[in-house]
DOSEVEX-824759 format. One line per field, with one value per residue: y, z, x of N, C-alpha, C in turn. Coordinates in pm, whole numbers, padded with zeros to 5 digits. Layout:
nY: [Y/...]
nZ: [Z/...]
nX: [X/...]
caY: [Y/...]
caZ: [Z/...]
caX: [X/...]
cY: [Y/...]
cZ: [Z/...]
cX: [X/...]
end
This chain:
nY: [-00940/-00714/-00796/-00658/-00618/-00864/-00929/-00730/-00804/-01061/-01004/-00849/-01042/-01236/-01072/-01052/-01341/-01401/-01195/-01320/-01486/-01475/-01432/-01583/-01840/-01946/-02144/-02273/-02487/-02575/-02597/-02524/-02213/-02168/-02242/-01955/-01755/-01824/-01945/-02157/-02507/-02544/-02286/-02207/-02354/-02319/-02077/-02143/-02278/-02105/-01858/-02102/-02152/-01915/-01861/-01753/-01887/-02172/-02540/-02795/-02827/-02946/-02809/-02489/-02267/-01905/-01837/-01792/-01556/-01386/-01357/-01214/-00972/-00862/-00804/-00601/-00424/-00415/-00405/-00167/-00018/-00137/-00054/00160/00039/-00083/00110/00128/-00066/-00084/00175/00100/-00137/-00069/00057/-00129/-00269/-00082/-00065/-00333/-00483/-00536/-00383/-00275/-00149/-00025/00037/00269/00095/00091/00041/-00062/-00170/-00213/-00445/-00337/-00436/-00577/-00536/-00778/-00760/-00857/-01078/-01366/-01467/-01312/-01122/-01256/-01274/-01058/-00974/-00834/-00880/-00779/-00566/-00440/-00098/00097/-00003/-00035/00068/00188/00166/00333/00633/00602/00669/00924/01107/01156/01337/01283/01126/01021/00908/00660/00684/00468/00227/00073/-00213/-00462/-00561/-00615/-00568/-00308/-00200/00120/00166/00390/00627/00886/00892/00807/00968/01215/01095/01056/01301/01359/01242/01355/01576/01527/01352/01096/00800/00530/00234/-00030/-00315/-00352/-00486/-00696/-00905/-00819/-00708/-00423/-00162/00137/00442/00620/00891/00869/01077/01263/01445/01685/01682/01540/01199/00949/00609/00448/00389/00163/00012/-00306/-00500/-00742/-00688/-00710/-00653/-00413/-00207/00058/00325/00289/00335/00618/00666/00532/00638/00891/00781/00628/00867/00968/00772/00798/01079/01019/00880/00996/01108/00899/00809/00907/00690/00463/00485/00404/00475/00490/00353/00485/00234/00152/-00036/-00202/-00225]
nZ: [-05367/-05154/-04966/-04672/-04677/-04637/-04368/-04213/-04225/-04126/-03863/-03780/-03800/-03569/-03413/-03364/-03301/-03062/-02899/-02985/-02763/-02478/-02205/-02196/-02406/-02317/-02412/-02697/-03032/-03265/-03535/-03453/-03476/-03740/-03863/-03740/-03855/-04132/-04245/-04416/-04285/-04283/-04266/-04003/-03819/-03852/-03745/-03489/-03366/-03376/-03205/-02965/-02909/-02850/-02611/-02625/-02610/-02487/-02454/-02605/-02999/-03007/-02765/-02675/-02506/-02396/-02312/-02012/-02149/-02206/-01988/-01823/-01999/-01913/-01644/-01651/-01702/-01561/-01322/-01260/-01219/-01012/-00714/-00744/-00878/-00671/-00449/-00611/-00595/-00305/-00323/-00490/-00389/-00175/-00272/-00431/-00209/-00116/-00333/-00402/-00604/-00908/-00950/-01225/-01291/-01590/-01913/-02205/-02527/-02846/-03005/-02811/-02470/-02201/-01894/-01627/-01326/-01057/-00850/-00639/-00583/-00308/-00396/-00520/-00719/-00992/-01238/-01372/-01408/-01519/-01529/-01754/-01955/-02279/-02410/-02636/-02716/-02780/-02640/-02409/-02060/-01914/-02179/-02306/-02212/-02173/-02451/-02472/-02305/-02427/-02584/-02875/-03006/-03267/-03418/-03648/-03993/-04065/-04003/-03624/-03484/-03407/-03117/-02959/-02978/-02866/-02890/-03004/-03317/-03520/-03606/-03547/-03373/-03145/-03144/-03011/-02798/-02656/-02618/-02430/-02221/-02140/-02045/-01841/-01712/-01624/-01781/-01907/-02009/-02097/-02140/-02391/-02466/-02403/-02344/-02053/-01924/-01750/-01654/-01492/-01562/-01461/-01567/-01464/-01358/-01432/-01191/-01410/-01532/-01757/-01873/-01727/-01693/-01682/-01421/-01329/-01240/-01307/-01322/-01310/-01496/-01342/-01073/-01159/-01279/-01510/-01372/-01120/-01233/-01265/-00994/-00932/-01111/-00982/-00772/-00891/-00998/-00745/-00627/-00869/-00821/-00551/-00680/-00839/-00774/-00835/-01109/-01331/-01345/-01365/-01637/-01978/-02308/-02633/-03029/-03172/-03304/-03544/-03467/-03723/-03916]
nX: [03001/03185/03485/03504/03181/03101/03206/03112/02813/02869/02935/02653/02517/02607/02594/02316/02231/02343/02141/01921/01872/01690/01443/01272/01362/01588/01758/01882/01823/02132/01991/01730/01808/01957/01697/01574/01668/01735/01903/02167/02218/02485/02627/02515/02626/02863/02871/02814/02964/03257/03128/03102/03360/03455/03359/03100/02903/02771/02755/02590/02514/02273/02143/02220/02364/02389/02694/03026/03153/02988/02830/03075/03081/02857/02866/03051/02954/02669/02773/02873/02653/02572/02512/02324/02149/02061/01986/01761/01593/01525/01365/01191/01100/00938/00745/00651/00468/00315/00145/00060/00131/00359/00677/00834/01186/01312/01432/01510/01576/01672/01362/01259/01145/01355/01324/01552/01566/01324/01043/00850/00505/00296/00073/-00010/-00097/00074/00225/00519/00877/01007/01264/01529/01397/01246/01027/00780/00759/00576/00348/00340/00319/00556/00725/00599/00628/00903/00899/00781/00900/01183/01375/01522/01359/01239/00896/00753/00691/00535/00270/00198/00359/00040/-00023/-00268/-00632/-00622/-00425/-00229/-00172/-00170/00068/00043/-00152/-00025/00118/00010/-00101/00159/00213/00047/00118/00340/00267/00085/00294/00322/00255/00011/-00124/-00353/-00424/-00272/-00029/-00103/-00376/-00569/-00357/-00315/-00074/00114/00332/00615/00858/01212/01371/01729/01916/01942/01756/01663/01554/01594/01518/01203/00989/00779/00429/00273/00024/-00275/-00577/-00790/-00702/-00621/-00805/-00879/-01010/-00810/-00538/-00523/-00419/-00220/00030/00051/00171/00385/00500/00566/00761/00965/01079/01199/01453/01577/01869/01964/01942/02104/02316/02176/02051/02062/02102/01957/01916/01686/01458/01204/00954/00729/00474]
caY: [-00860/-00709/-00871/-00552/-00553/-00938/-00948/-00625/-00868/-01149/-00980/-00837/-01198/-01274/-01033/-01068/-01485/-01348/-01067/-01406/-01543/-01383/-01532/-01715/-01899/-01939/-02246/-02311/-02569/-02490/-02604/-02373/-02084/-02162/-02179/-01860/-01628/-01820/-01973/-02291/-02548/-02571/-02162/-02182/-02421/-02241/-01926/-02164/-02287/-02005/-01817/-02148/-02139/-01808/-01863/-01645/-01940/-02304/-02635/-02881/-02836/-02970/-02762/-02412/-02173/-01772/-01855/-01718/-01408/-01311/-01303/-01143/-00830/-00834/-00832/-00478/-00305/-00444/-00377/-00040/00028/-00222/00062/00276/-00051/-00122/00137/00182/-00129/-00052/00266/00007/-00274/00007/00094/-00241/-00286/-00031/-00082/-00473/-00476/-00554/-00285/-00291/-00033/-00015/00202/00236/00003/00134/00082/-00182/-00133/-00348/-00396/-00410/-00507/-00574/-00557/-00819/-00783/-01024/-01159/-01500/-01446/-01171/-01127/-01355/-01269/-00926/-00889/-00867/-00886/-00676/-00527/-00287/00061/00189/-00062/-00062/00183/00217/00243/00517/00684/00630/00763/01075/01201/01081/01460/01253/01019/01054/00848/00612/00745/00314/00150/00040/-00365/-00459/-00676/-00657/-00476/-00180/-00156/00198/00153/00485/00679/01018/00886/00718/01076/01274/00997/01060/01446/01398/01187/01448/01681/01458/01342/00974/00728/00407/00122/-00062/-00435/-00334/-00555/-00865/-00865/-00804/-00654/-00321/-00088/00277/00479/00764/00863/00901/01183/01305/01624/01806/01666/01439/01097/00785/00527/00433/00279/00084/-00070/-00377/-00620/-00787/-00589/-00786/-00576/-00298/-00147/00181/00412/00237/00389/00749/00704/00391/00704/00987/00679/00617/00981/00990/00690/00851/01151/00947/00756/01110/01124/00760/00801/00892/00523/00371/00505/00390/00534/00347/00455/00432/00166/00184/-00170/-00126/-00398]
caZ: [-05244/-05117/-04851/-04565/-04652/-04621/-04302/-04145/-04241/-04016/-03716/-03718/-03833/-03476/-03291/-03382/-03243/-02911/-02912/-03020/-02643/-02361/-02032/-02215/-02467/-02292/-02486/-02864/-03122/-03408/-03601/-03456/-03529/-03881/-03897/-03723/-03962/-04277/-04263/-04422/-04159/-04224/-04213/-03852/-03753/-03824/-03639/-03337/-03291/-03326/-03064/-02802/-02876/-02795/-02442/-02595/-02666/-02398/-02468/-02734/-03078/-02955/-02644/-02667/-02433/-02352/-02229/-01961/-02210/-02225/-01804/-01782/-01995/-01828/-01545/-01658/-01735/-01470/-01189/-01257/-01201/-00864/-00613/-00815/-00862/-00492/-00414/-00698/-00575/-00221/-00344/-00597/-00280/-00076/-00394/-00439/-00115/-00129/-00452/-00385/-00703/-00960/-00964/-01235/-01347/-01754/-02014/-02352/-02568/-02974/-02941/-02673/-02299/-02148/-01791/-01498/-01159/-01044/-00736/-00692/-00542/-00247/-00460/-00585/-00913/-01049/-01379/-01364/-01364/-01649/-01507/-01865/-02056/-02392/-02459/-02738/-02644/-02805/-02622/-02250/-02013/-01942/-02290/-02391/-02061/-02174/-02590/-02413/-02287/-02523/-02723/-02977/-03092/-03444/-03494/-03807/-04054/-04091/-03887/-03591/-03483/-03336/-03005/-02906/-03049/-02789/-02935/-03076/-03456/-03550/-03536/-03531/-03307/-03080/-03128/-02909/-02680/-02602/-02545/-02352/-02115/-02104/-02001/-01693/-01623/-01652/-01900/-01916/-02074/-02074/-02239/-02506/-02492/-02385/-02299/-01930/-01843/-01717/-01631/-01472/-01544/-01463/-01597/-01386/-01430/-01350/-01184/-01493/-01576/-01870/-01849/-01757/-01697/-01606/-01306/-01355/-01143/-01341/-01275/-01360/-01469/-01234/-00962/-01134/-01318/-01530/-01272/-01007/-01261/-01196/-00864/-00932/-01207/-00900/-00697/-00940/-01015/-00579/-00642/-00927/-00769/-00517/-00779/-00895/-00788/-00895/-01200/-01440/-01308/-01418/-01706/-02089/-02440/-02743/-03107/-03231/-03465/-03558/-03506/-03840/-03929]
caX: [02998/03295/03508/03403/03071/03099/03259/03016/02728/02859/02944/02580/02446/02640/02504/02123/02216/02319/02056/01783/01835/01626/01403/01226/01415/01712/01831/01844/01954/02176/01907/01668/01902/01939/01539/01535/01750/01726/02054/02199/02271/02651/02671/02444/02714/03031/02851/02754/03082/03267/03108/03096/03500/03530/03276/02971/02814/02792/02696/02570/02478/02110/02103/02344/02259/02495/02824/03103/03193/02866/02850/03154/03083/02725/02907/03110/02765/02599/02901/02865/02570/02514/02494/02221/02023/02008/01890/01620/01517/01475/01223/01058/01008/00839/00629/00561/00421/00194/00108/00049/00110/00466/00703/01015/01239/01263/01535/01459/01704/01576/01204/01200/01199/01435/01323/01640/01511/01148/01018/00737/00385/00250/-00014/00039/-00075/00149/00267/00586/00954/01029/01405/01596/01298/01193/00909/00771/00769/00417/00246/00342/00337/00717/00784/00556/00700/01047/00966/00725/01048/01262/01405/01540/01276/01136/00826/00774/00575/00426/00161/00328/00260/-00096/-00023/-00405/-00732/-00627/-00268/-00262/-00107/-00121/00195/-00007/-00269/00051/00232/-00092/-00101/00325/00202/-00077/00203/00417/00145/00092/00355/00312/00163/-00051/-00102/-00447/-00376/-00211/00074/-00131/-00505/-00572/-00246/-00227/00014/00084/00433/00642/00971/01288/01543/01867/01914/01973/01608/01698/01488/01718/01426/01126/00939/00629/00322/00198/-00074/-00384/-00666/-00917/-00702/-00573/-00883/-00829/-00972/-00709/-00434/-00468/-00371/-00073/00043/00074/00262/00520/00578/00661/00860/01078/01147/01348/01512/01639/01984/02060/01918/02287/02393/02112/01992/02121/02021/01883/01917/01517/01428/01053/00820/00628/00421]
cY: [-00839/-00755/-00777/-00588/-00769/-00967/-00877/-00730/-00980/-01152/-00942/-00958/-01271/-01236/-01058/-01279/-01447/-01287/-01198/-01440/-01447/-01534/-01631/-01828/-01862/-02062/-02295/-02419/-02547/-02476/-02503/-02231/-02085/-02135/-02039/-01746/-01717/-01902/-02166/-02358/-02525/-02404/-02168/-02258/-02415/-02167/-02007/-02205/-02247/-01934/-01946/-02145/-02046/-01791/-01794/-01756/-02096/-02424/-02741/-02850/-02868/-02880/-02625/-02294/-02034/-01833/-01789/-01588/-01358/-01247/-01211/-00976/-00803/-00771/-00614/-00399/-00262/-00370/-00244/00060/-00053/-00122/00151/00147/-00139/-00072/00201/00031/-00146/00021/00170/-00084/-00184/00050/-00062/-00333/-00190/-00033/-00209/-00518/-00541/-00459/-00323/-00156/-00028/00107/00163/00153/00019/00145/-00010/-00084/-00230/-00315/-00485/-00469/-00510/-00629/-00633/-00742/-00871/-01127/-01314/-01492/-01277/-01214/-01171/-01256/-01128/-00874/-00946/-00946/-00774/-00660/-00437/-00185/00145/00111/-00107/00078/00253/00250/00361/00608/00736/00706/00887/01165/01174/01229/01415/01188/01070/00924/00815/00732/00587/00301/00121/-00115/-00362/-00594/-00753/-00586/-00375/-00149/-00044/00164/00273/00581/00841/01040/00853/00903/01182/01212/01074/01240/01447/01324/01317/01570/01651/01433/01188/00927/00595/00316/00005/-00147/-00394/-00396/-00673/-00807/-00889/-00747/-00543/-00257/00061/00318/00629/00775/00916/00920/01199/01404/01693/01798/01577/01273/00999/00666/00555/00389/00275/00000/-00133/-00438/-00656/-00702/-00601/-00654/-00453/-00213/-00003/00313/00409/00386/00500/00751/00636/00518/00813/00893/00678/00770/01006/00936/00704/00964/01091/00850/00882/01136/00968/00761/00800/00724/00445/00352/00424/00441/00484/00468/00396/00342/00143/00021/-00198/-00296/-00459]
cZ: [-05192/-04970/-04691/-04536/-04600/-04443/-04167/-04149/-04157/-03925/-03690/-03742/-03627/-03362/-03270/-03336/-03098/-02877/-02875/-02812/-02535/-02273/-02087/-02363/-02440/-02318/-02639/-02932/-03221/-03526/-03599/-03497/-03645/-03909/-03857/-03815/-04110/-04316/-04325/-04311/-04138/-04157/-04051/-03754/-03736/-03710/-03524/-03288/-03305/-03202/-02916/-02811/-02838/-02604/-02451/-02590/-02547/-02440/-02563/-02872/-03098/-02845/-02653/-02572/-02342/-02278/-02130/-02016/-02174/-02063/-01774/-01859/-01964/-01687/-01522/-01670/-01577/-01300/-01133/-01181/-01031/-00753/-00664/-00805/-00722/-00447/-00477/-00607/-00424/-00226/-00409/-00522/-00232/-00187/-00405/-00338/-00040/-00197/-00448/-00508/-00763/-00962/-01063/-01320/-01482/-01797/-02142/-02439/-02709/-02943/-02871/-02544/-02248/-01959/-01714/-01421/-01174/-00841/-00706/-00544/-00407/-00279/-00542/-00729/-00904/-01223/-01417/-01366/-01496/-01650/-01634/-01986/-02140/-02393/-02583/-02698/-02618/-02762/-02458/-02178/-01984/-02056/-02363/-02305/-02191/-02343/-02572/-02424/-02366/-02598/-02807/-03033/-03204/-03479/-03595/-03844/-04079/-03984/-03807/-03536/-03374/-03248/-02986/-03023/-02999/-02846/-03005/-03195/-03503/-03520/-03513/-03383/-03156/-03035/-03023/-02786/-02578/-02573/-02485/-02163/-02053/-02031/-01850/-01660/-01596/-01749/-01868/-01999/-02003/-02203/-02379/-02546/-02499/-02298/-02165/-01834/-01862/-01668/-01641/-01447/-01519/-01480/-01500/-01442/-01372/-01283/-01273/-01569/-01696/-01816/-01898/-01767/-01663/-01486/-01320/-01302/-01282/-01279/-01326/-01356/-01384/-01084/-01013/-01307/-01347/-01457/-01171/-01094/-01264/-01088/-00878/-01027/-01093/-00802/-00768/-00933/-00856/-00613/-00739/-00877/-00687/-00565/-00810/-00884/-00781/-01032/-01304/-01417/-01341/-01537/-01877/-02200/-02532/-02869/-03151/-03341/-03413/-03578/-03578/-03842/-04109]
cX: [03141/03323/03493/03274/03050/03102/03161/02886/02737/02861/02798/02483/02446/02546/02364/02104/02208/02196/01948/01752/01776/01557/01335/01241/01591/01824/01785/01935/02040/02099/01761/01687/01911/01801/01519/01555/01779/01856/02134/02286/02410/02678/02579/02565/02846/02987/02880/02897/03209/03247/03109/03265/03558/03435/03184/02863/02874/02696/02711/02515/02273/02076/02246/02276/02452/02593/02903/03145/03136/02808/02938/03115/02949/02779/02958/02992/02753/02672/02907/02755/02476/02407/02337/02120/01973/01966/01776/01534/01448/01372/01145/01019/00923/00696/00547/00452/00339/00104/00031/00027/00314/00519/00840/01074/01296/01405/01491/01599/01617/01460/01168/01200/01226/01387/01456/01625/01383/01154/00852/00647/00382/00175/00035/-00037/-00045/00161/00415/00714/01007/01193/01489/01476/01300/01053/00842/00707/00610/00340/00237/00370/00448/00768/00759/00598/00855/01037/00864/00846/01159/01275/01424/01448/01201/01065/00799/00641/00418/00391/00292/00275/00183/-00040/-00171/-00513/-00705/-00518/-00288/-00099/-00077/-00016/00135/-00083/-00180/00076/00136/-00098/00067/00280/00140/00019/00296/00382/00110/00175/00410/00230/00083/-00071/-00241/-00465/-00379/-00100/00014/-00287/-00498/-00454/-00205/-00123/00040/00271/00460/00793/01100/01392/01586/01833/01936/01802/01593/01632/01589/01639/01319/01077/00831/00532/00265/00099/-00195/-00486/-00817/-00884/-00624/-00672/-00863/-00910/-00921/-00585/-00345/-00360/-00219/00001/00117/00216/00409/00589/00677/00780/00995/01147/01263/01444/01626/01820/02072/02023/02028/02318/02304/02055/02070/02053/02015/01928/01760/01530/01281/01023/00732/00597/00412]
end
């Protein structure tokens, strides 16, 4: 193997370690990391300490968990965009408090939907904390939202992966669904990610009309029953309109990679 293609292979070895941590595995061992990607312990153990010497990476060898780097260029993203997400989240508290329901605001990131902020519910059982969470796209309502409008997206031609029994697999059967959104206006999502958990979206554009995110009413389907969703569907769409001229500052763009199973 040449020493490029060598070298291209470790930086994205790197990135796909960073990438592994999210909300809810926000600490790993080196040993886990090697199990995760296949990796002989000593090579898991150059990577790991590497990155904690450069600050992407904090801790112990038993316990390593995102470092100061990794804050700081969160920080440059994030910094940017403060102002726009203050006040998405002001429209998404007032939503959420009509709604009495979860409200969070979503961008497509390939075929995930990464959600930003969330605005909770009053209900004590909600659906727990989604800020800097992933999700997959063809199976929540934000994400089929965000690849509806999506001009660029080119659906696989393979199955795509089954979360639930409702999960639609077909990329044909997926691709009617993403027009029939676009047709309305918003999309849904009726436990397809996880049994009993719906969800009603609508996508939020710039002024030039270009879709920067979503915004999304979750919750349990005990209280949010699919003829509730029409209406939670008309709500968000209110709620994006005034999102509309923050939308450029909040929005980011993904390149598609397909969830095939």
């Amino acid at each position: 193997m040449c020493i490029l293609c060598t070298m291209l292979q470790t930086a994205d070895r790197v990135l796909q370690i960073l990438a592994r941590f999210d909300a809810d595995r926000e600490v790993m061992s080196t040993a886990e990391i090697s199990e995760a990607f296949g990796l002989h312990r000593s090579t898991a153990s150059r990577l790991t300490s590497t990155l904690t010497g450069r600050g992407f990476l904090e801790g112990s060898p038993a316990a390593l968990r995102l470092g100061p780097e990794v804050g700081r260029l969160g920080w440059l993203v994030v910094g940017n965009r403060l102002d726009a997400l203050s006040a998405a989240w002001e429209v998404m508290e007032q939503l959420a408090a009509d709604c009495r329901e979860t409200v969070t605001l979503s961008v497509l990131d390939r075929w995930e939907a990464v959600s930003l902020v969330q605005a909770d519910g009053p209900h004590i059982i909600g659906i727990g904390s989604w800020t800097g969470r992933r999700t997959p796209s063809h199976c929540t309502a934000d994400g089929k939202v965000l690849m509806a409008f999506d001009e660029e997206l080119e659906l696989p031609a393979e199955p795509l992966v089954a979360y639930t029994d409702r999960t639609v697999t077909d990329p044909g059967e997926l691709a009617r669904e993403l027009a029939a959104i676009r047709e309305a206006g918003w999309g849904r999502a009726v436990g397809e990610v996880e049994d009993g958990l719906h969800g009603a979206s609508a996508p939020v554009r710039d002024p030039s009309g270009r879709c920067r995110a979503a915004i999304v009413v979750s919750g349990p389907s005990y209280r949010m029953p699919p003829e509730r969703l029409e209406e939670l569907g008309e709500r968000c769409i209110q709620a994006a309109e005034r999102l509309r001229a923050h939308a450029p500052a909040i929005g980011l763009s993904g390149v598609p990679r397909a969830p095939v199973a």
